[in-house]
C-alpha positions in Angstrom: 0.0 0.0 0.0 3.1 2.3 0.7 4.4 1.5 -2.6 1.2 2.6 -4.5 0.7 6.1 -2.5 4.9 6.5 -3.3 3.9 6.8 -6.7 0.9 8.7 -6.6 3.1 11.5 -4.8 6.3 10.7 -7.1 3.3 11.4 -10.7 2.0 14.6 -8.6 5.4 15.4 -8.5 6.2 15.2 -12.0 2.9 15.8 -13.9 1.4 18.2 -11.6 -2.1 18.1 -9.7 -4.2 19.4 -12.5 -2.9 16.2 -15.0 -3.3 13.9 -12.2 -6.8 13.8 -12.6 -6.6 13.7 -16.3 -4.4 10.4 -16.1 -6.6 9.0 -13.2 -9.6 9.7 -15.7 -7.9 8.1 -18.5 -6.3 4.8 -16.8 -10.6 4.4 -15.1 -11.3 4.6 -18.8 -8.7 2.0 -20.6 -9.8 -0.7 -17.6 -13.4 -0.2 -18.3 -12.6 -0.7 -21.6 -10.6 -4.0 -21.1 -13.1 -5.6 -19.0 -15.9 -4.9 -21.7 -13.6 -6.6 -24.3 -13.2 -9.6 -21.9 -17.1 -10.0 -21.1 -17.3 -9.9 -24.7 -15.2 -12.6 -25.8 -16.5 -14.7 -23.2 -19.9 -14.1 -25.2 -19.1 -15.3 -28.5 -18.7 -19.3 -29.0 -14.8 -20.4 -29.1 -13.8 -22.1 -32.6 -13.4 -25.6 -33.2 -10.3 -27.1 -32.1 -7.3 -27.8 -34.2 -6.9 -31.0 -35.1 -3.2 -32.1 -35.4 -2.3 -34.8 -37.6 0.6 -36.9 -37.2 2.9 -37.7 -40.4 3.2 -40.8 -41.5 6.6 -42.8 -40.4 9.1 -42.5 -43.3 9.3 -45.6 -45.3 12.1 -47.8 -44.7 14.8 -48.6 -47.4 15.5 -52.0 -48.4 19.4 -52.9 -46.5 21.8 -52.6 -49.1 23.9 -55.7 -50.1 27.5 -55.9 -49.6 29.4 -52.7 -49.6 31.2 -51.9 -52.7 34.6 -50.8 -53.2 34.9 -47.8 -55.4 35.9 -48.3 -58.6 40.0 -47.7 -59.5 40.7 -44.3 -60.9 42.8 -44.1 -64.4 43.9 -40.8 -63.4 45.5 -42.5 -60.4 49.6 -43.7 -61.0 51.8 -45.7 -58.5 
């Protein structure tokens, strides 16, 4: 509670007393505001729910046969 009037007096401070009402006036109206867009919302039917579908497992290669050796290079001298 000591916290809250601390900044009351550290706004009347820096605003002055006459735009202390004017931002009291303005914050009353942005909450009033926010709580008629939440009774709202809560009005109006929520959308279906996503349906998530899983991928399909990859398909498995056949196992290769016996590993080759590359083939010799002609470019290649002992």
């Amino acid at each position: 509670m000591s916290a809250l009037l601390l900044i009351v007096l550290v706004l009347l401070l820096l605003s002055g007393s006459e735009r202390l009402g004017t931002l009291g006036r303005g914050l009353g109206r942005a909450a009033r505001v926010f709580r008629e867009t939440l009774a709202e919302d809560r009005k109006e039917p929520l959308p279906p729910a996503l349906v998530v579908v899983q991928p399909a497992p990859p398909k498995l290669l056949p196992p290769a046969g016996p590993a080759a050796s590359p083939a010799p290079n002609d470019t290649e001298r002992s």
